[in-house]
BASEDREN-569351 format. One record per residue: x, y, z of N, C-alpha, C, CB in turn; residue in one letter. Coordinates in steps of 0.2 Angstrom, whole numbers, padded with zeros to 4 digits, always signed. Glycine has a CB too. Example, Ala and Ser with C-alpha at 12.3 -4.5 7.8 and 13.67 -1.06 7.14 Angstrom:
BEGIN
+0066-0028+0039+0062-0022+0039+0066-0016+0039+0057-0022+0045A+0064-0011+0035+0068-0005+0036+0064+0000+0039+0070-0003+0029S
END
This chain:
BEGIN
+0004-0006+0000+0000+0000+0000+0004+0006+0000-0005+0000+0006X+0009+0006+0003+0014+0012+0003+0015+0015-0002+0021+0010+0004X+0018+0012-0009+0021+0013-0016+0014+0013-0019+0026+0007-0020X+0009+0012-0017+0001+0016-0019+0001+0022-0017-0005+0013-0016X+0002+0024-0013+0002+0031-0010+0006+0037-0013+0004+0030-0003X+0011+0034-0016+0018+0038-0017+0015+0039-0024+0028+0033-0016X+0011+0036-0027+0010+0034-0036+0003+0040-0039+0007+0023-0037X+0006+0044-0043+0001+0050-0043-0005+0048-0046+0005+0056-0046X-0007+0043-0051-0011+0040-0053-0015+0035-0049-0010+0038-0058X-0014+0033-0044-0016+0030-0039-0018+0033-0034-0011+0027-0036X-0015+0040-0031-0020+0045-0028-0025+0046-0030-0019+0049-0028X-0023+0049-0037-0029+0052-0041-0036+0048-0041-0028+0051-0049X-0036+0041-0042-0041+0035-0041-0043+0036-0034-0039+0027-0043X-0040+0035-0030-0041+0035-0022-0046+0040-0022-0034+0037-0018X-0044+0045-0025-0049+0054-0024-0054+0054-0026-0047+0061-0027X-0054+0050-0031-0060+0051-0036-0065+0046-0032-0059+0048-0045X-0062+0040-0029-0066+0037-0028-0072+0038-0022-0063+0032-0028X-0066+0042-0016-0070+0043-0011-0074+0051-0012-0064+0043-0003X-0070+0053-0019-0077+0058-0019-0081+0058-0021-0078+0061-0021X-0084+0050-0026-0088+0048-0028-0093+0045-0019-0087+0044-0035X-0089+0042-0018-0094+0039-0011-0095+0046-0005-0089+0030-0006X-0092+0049-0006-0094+0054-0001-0101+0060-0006-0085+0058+0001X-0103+0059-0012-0107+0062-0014-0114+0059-0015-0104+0066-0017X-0111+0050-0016-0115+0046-0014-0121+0046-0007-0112+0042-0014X-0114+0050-0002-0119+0050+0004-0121+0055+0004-0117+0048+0010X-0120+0060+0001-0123+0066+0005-0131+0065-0001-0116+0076+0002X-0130+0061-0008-0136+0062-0009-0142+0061-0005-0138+0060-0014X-0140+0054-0001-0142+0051+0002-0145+0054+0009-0139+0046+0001X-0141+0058+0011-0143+0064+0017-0150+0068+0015-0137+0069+0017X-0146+0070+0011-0149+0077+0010-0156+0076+0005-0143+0082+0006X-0156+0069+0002-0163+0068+0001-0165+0071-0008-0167+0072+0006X-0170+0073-0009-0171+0075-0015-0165+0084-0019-0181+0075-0012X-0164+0085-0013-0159+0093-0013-0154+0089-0017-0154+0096-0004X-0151+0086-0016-0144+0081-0021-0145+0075-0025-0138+0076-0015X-0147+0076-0032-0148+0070-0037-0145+0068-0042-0152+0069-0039X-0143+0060-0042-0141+0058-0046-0147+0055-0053-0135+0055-0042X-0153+0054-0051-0157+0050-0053-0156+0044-0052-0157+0051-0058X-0154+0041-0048-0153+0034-0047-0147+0029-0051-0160+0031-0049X-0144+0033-0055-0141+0031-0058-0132+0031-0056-0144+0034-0062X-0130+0025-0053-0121+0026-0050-0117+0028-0055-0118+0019-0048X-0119+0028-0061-0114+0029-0065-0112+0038-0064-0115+0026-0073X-0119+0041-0063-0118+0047-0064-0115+0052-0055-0126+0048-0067X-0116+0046-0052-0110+0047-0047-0102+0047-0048-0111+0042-0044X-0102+0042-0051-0093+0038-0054-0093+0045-0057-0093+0028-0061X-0095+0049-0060-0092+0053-0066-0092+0058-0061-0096+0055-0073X-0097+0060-0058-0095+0067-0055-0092+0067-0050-0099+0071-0054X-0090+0062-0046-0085+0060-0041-0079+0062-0046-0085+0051-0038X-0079+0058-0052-0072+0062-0056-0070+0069-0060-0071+0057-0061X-0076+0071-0060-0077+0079-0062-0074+0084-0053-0088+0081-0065X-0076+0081-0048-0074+0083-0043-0067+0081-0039-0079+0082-0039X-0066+0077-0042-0059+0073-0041-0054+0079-0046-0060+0063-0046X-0054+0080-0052-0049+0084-0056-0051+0091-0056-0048+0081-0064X-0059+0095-0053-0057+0100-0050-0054+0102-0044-0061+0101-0050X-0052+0098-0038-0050+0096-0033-0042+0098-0034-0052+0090-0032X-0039+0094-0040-0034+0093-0040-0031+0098-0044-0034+0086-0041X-0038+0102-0049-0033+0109-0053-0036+0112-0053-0029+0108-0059X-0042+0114-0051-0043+0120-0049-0043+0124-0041-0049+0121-0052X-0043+0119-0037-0045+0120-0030-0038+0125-0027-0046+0112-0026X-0034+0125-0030-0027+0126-0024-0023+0132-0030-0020+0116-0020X-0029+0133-0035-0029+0142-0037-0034+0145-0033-0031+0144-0045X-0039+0146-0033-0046+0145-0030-0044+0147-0021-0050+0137-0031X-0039+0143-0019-0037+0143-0013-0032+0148-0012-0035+0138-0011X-0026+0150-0016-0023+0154-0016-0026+0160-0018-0018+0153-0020X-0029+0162-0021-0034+0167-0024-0038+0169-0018-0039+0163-0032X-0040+0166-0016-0044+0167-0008-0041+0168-0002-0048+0162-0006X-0035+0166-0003-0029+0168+0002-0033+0171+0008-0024+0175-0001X-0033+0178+0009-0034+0181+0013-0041+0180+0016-0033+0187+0011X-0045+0180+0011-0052+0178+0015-0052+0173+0020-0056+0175+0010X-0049+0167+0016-0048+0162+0022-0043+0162+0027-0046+0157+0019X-0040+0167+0028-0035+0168+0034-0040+0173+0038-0025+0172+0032X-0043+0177+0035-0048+0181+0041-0055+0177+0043-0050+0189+0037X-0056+0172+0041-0064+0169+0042-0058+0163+0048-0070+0164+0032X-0052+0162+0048-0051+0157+0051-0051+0151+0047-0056+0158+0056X-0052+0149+0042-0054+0144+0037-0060+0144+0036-0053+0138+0038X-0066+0146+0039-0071+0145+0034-0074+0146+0030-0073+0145+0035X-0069+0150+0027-0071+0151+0019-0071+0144+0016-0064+0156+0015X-0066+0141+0017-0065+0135+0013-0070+0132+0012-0061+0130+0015X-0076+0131+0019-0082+0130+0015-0085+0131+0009-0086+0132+0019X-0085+0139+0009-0088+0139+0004-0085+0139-0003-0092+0142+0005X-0076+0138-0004-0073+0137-0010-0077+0129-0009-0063+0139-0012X-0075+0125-0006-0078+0117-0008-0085+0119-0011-0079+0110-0001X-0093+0122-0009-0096+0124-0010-0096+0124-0017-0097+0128-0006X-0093+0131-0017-0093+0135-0024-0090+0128-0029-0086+0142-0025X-0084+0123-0027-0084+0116-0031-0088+0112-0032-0081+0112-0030X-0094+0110-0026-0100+0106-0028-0105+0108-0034-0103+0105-0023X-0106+0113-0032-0111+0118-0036-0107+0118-0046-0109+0127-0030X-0100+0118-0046-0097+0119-0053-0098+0113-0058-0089+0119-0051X-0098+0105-0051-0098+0101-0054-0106+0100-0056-0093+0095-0051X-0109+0102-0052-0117+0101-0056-0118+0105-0060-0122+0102-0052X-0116+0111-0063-0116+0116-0068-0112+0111-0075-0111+0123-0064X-0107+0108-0072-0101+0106-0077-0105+0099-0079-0090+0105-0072X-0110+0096-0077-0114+0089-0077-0120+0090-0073-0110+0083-0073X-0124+0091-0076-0129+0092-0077-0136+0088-0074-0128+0091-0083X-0132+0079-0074-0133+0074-0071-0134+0074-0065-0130+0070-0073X-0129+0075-0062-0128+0078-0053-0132+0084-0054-0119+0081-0049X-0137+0084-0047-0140+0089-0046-0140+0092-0039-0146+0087-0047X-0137+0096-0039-0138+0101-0032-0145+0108-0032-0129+0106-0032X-0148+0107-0026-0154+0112-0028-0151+0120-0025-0162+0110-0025X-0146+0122-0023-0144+0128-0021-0138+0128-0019-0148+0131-0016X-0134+0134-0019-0129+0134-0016-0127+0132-0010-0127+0138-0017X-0132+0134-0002-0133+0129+0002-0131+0125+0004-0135+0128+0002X-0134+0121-0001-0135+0114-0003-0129+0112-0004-0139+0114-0010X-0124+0114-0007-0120+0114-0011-0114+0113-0005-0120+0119-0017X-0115+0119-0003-0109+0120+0005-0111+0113+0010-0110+0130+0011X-0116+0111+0011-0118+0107+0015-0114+0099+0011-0128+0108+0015X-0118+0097+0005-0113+0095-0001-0107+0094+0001-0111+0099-0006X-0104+0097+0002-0095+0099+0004-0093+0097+0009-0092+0106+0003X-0097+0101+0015-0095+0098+0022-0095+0088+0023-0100+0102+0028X-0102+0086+0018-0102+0078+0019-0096+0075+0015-0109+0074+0017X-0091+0076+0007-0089+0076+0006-0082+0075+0009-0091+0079+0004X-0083+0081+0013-0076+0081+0015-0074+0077+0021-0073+0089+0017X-0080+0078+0026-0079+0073+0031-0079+0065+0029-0085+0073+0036X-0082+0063+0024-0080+0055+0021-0073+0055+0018-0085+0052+0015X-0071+0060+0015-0062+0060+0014-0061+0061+0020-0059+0066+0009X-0061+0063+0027-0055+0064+0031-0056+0056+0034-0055+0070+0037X-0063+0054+0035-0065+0047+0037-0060+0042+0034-0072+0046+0034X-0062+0043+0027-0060+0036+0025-0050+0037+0024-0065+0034+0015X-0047+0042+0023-0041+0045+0024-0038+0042+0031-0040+0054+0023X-0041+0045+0037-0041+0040+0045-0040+0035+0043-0047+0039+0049X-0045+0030+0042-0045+0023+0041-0039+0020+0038-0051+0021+0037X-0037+0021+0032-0032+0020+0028-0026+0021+0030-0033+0023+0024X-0023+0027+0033-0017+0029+0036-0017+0023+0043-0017+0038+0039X-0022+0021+0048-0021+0018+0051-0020+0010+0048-0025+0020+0055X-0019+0007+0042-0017+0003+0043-0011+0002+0042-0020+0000+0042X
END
């Protein structure tokens, strides 16, 4: 597992994957607000639309916000992930977010199943 970790196409998957199950759950939270139409695949994709925005737009987005986020304390970052849930439903059509709200709410279940499942993982 180590030389999985180190391997940058192997993250990549890793990201995509738990972003797809982390938006899996939040549809599943949040109810009719978050839709995929029943359909996993349309998960699998915007797990990976949120996977490679993540990975190249998020940490311009973050730099660019700089200051916001050093005076909120971080909580801005809510709502740049926000503003990325929201992008990939714009960018895919299929995923449905009904508000921006929505969207920041979105992000917080997101991210807590990435620190979750990241936990889990480092511990073994």
């Amino acid at each position: 597992m180590e030389g999985f970790k180190h391997n940058l196409l192997g993250h990549f998957i890793a990201r995509w994957l738990v972003s797809a199950l982390g938006l899996w759950i939040a549809a599943g939270i949040m109810g009719g607000r978050v839709g995929y139409g029943g359909n996993g695949w349309v998960i699998v994709i915007a797990g990976l639309i949120l996977a490679a925005i993540n990975a190249l737009i998020k940490p311009v987005l973050v730099l660019l916000s700089l200051p916001a986020v050093l005076l909120s304390l971080g909580l801005f970052m809510l709502v740049i992930n926000g503003f990325i849930v929201w992008l990939v439903s714009e960018i895919y059509p299929s995923f449905y977010v009904s508000g921006f709200g929505v969207a920041i709410l979105t992000g917080i279940i997101v991210g807590l199943v990435n620190y979750l499942v990241s936990a889990v993982l480092e511990l073994k």
